[in-house]
RODO-2510 file (C-alpha; in nm, 4 decimals, decimal comma):
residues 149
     n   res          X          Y          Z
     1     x    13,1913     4,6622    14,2489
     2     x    13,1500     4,9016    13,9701
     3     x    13,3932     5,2025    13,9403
     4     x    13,5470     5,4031    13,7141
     5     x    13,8404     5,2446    13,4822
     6     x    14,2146     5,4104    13,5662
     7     x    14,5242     5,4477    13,4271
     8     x    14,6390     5,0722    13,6442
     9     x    14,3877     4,8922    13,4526
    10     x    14,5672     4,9290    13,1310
    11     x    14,7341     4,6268    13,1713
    12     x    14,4721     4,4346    13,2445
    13     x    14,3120     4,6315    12,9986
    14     x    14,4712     4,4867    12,7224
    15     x    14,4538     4,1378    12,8755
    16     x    14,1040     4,0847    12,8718
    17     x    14,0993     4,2561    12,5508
    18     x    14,2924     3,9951    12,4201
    19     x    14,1533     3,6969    12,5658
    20     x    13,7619     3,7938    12,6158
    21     x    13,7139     3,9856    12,2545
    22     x    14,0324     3,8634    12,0676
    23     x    14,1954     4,1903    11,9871
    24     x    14,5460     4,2460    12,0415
    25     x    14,6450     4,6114    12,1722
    26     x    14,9482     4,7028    12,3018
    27     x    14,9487     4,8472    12,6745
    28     x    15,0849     5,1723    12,5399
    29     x    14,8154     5,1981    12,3029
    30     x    14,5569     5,1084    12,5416
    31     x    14,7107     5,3431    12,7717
    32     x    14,6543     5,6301    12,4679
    33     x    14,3113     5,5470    12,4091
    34     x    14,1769     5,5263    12,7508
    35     x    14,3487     5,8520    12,8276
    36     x    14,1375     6,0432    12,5349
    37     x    13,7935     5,8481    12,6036
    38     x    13,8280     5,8920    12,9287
    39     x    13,8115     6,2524    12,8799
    40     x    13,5216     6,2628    12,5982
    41     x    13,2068     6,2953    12,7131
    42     x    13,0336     6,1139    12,4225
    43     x    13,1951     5,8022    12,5630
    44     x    13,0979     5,6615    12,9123
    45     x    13,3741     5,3264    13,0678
    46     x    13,2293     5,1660    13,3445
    47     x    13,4727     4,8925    13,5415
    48     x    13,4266     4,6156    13,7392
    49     x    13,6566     4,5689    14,0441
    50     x    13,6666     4,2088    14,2447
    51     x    13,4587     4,3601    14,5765
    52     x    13,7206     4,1497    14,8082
    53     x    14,0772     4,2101    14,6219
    54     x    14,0292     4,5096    14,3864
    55     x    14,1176     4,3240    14,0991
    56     x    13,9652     4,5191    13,7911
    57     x    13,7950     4,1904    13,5999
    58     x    13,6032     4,3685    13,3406
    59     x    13,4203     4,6623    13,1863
    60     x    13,1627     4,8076    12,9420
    61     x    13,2191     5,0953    12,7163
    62     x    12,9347     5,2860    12,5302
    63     x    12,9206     5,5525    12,2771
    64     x    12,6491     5,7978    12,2781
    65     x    12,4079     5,7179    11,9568
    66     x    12,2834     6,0322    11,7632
    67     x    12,1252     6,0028    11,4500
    68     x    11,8944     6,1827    11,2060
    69     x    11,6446     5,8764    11,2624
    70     x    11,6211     5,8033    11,6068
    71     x    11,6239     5,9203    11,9482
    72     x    11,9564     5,9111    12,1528
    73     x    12,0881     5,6007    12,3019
    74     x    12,4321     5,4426    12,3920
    75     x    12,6001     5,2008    12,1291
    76     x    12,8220     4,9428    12,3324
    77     x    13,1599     4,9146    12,1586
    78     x    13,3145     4,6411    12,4256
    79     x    13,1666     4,4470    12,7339
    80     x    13,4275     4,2266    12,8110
    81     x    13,4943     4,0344    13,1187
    82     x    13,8077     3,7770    13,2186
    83     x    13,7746     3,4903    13,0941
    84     x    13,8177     3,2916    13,4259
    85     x    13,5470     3,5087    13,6240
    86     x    13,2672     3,4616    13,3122
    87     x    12,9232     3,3294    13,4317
    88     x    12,9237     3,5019    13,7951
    89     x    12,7322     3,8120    13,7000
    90     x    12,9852     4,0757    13,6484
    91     x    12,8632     4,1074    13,2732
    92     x    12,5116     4,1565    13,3772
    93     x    12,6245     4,3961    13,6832
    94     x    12,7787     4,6436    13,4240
    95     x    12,5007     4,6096    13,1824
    96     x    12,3123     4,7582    13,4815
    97     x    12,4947     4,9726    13,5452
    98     x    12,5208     5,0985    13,2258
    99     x    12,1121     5,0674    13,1980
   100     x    12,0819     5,3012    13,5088
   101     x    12,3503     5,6014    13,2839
   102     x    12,0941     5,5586    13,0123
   103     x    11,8138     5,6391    13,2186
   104     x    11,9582     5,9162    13,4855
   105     x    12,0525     6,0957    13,1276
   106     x    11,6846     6,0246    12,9642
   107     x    11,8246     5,8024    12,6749
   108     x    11,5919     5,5956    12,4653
   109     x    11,7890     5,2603    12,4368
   110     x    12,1309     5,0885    12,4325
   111     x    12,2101     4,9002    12,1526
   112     x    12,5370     4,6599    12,0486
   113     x    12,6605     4,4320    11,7843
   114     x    12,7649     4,1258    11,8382
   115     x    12,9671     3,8851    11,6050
   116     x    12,7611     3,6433    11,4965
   117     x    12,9525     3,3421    11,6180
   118     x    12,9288     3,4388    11,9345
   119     x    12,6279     3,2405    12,0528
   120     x    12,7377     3,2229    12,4191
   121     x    12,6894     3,6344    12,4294
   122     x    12,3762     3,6082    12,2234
   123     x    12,2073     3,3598    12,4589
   124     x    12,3638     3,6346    12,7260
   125     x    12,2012     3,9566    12,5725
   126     x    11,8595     3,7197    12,5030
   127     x    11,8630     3,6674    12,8811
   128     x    11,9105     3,9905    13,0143
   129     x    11,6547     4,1532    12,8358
   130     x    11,8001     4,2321    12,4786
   131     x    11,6695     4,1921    12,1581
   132     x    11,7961     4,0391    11,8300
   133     x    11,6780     4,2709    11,5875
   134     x    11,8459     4,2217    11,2644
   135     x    12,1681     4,0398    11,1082
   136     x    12,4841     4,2648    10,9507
   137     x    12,7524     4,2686    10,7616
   138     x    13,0411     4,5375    10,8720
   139     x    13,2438     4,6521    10,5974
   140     x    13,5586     4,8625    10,7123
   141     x    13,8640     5,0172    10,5516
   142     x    14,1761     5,0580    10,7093
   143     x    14,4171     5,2887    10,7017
   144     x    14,7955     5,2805    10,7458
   145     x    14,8676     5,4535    11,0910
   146     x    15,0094     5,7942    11,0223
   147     x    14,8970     5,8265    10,6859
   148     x    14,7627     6,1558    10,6379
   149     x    14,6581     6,0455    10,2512
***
């Protein structure tokens, strides 16, 4: 069952964060960030809740995509689902869910990244209709936290 994500899904939150996408977040910081998203309309969080127990098992969160060269669209920055309850269609049910947002708001596309050694998600997107357009290289630069330098 789709549903908004709430403040008792941090925990969980930061589980399947962990063990579906590999990054490690503390609760509190979880807690921090889905607090300001949640109240920024550029992003949209969609959850998935277990239809029998309520047990939030996973959820998709997009960006709206504005550029000088293109139309707007959403960018997906997670869709992550436990790792136990993979393969029974909760991945594809938020993608729809998230498909349906893009259209009631008259966007363009939805686009995502996706590591490149993650085949099994490839073969996912492939299936459900996406595209494999080009290959990338991400370059980033970190900061120290609370360095205003």
């Amino acid at each position: 069952m789709l549903r908004c994500l709430h403040d008792k899904d941090v925990s969980q939150l930061s589980i399947i964060n962990e063990l579906a996408l590999g990054y490690s977040f503390s609760e509190e910081k979880t807690a921090q960030q889905l607090t300001k998203l949640s109240a920024d309309d550029h992003h949209f969080l969609l959850g998935y809740g277990d239809p029998e127990t309520g047990e939030f098992l996973g959820y998709v969160h997009a960006q709206i995509y504005e550029s000088l060269y293109s139309p707007t669209g959403f960018n997906v920055l997670a869709l992550a689902v436990h790792p136990e309850h993979q393969g029974k269609g909760i991945g594809r049910c938020l993608i729809a869910g998230l498909e349906d947002e893009a259209k009631a708001r008259g966007y363009a596309f939805i686009r995502l990244n996706s590591a490149s050694h993650r085949l099994e998600a490839h073969e996912f997107y492939r299936r459900i209709g996406y595209d494999g357009d080009k290959t990338q290289l991400r370059f980033i630069k970190l900061f120290e936290e609370g360095n205003d330098d």
